[in-house]
Each structure stands twice: as structure tokens, then as C-alpha cells.
N, C-alpha and C positions, 0 to 999 in steps of 0.2 A: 571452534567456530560455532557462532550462533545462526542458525539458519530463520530467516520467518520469511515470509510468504503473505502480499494481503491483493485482493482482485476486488475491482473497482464497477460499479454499475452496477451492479445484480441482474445482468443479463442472463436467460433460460441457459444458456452456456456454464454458469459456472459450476452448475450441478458435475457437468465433464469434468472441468478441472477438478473439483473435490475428489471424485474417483480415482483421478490420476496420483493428485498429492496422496489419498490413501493408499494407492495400493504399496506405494512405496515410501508408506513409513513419516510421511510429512505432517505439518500442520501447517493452516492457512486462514486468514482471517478475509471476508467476505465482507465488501461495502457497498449496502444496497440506498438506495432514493425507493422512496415510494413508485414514486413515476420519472420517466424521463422527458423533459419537455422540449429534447433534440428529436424525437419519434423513435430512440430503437426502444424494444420491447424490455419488458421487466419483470421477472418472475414471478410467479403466481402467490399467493401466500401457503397455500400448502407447500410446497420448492422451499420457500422461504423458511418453514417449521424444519422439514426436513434437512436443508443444510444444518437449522441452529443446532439437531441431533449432534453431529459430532463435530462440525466448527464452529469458529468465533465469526459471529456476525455483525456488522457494528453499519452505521447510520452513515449518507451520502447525499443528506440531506432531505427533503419531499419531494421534491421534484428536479435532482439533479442539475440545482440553479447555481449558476458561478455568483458567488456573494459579494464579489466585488464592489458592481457597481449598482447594486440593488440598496434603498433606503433600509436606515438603521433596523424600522418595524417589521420590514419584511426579510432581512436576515434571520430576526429571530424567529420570525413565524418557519421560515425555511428550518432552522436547526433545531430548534426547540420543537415544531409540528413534527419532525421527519423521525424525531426521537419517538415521544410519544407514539405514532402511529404505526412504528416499527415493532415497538412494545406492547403494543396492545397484539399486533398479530403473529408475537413471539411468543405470549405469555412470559414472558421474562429480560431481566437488565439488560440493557444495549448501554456500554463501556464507552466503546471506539469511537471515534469519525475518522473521515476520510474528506477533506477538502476538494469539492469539485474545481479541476483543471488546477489544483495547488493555489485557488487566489484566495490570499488572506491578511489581514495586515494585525493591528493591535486589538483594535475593535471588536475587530472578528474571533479573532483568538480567546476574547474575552468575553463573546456570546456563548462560544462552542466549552468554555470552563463552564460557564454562570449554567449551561443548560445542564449540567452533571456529566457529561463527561469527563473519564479521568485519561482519554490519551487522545491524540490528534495526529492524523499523519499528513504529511504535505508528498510532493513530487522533487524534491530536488532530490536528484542523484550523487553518484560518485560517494557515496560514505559507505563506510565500511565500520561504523559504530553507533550507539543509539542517539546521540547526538546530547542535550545541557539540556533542554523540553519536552516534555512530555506532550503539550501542544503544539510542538513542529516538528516529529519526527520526522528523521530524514529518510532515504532511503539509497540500494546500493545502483539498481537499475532494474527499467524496464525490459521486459520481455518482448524486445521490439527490432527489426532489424534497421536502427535507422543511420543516417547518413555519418560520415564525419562532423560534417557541418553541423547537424545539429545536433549532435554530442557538444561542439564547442558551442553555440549559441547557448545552451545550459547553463555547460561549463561557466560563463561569463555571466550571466543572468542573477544566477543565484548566491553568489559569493562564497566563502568559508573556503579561498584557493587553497592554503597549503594542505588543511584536510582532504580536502577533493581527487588532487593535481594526481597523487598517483593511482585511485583507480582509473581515472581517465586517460594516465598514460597508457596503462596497460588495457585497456578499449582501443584506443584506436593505432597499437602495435601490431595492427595487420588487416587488411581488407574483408577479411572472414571473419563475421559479426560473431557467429556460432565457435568460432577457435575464439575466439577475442575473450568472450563470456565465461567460457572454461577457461583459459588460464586467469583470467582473475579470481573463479570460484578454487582454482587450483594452490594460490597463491595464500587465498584465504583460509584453505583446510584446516592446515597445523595451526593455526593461529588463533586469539583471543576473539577475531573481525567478528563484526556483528553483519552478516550477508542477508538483507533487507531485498528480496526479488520481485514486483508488483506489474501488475496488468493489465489487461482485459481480457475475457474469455471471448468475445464478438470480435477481436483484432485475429485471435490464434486461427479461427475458422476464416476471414475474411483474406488473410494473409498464408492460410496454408501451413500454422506451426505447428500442428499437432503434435506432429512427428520428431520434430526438433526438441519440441519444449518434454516431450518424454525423456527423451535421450536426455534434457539437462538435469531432471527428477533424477535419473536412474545414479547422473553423475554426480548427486549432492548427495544421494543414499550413500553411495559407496564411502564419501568422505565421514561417514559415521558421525554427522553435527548433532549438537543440543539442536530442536525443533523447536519452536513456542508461537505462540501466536502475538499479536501488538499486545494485549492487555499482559499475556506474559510476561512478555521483553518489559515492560514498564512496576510491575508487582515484582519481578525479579533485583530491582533496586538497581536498574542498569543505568539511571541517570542520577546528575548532581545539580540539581539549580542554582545558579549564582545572578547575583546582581539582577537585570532587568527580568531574566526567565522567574524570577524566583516569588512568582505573587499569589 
């Protein structure tokens, strides 16, 4: 199993999680905005240097803008500014994005290549491999207790069923979010799975996970996984582009 790990917002919080992924042996890739212009807070740039020390930090735009339904010039000022500005307070490349709230269509995909990024992660779940793009990487699930319902609202949203269909069965084969989570990272051990786990650091405290989300560190360590962070998993030749992905 491949294990990766990437946490969204760069909220002062995710200085925690970096400590937790270290102490137990992890790695994890960090997607910061400049600012966030929903009001929660955003790490300082000193935070910001110190995480890049031992993670991967990559770009969530300037100001954590959903790109949707914003004009063509102001996408790129969002990806292409949030880049640069990142870099400039890194002293060094920023690789990664992170699509805020997952909205992205072709255009977009083609500002966030054109800006020099060489990987892109979205939000759809239920995969358990690095998926055909490096600009839509998928992922396996959030770090979130949420309902049935909207496991299947997802489910249905996003397409790619027969890939999907069976993490998602084994999510919601039982009322216990936290059992649910471990038997599919359990399922995944022995296996080739590529286990893509992603988050928020301001949900874990807002929600109470701290504790939980220790206990699921402690239960990915023990599965003895390859670790890597997004730029990893994509330098590691873990994708094939074909047809439309392939530009």
C-alpha cells in the first residue's frame, strides 16, 4: 500500500497535524491560499517556512477562491498569483495545487498545467489508486465523520462507479465512520491500493478528532506503507495518460 496524506487551507492547525504525521513515521503534503476570503485564519509565513522544512507544501490558490464561477483573468490571477506568492515566501518550487472545494472543469485544469504545476488534486473519493491525471488526482477519503447520505451524494456526483463502488461499499458497511475507515485501510494493507487520506486541520479541532485521527496514524504505521507525498506519488511514474488526459 501507498499511503499519502495531503491537508487543505493552511490553517495555524496544521502545524499539529505535521507533528502527528511525524511522529509516526508519515508524510503529508500541505495546501495553503495565501488568504482565505471565507475568514478562517491562515498561517503565518514563518509556519508556512517551517512546515516547507520537512513537508511538501503546494498552492490552494490566493485567496482560497472556488474557480468556478470566477472570469477566465481572474482564475489565473488566483493560480498563477497564489503560486508565485507562495514561492516567493518559500524561497523555493511549489509543485502541487489543491483545487479549492474540487471545482474545476477543462479551462481550469489548463490554467493550473499552464501555471507550472506538475500535479493537481481534486476531492472526489472512493479511489484507491492514483487515478489517468496528474491534474485530477483523486483521492480515497476525507477525514470526516460524515453521513451516509453524503458519502452517496459523492458517490453519484463524481462518476468513475465501478472504480469507486467498492470503497464505498466498505464505508458505509456499518454505522461506525471510525470502524468503517479502518476496515477499508485494513483491506488496503497487503495490497498494491494507493490510500490517498485528505482534510482539514480546523474540522479535526472544530469536530473533536484529534484523538481519533491519532489512533488512525498509529493504524497506518503499523500497516508498514510506502509513505510519499502528491509530487511523490506522481514522480514515481504512478500514472498513464491516455486520450483526453494526455495534453
Amino acid at each position: 500500500m501507498i499511503f499519502v496524506s495531503s491537508w487543505d487551507d493552511g490553517h495555524p492547525l496544521d502545524e499539529r497535524v505535521a507533528e502527528l504525521l511525524g511522529k509516526h513515521g508519515l508524510k503529508g503534503t500541505f495546501f495553503l491560499p495565501m488568504r482565505n476570503r471565507e475568514g478562517l485564519p491562515v498561517m503565518d509565513p514563518a509556519a508556512a517556512r517551517r512546515l516547507n522544512e520537512r513537508y511538501e507544501v503546494g498552492s490552494h490558490t490566493l485567496d482560497h477562491a472556488y474557480l468556478w464561477n470566477l472570469d477566465e483573468q481572474e482564475v489565473v490571477n488566483q493560480v498563477k498569483g497564489g503560486k508565485a506568492a507562495l514561492e516567493d515566501v518559500l524561497g523555493s518550487r511549489v509543485n502541487a495545487f489543491c483545487y479549492p472545494g474540487g471545482q474545476l472543469n477543462s479551462s481550469i485544469r489548463g490554467v493550473v498545467k499552464g501555471a507550472g504545476f506538475r500535479s493537481a488534486r481534486t476531492i472526489e473519493n472512493f479511489r484507491l489508486e492514483a487515478g489517468s491525471d496528474p491534474y485530477m488526482i483523486p483521492t480515497t477519503l476525507q477525514f470526516y465523520p460524515h453521513r451516509r447520505t453524503v458519502l452517496l451524494r459523492n458517490f453519484v456526483k463524481r462518476g468513475h462507479y465501478m472504480l469507486r463502488a467498492p470503497a464505498l461499499i466498505e464505508l458505509c458497511s456499518t454505522r461506525d465512520w471510525f470502524a468503517a475507515i479502518l476496515g477499508l485501510l485494513r483491506k488496503s494493507a497487503s495490497s498494491d491500493d494507493v490510500f490517498h487520506l485528505w482534510g482539514h486541520s480546523w474540522e479535526l479541532e472544530k469536530c473533536d478528532l484529534w484523538r481519533p485521527f491519532e489512533d488512525f496514524l498509529m493504524a497506518v504505521a503499523a500497516c508498514g506503507p510506502r509513505t510519499c507525498t502528491v509530487s511523490e506519488l506522481v514522480e514515481a511514474g504512478n500514472f498513464a495518460p491516455t486520450g483526453a488526459n494526455a495534453q
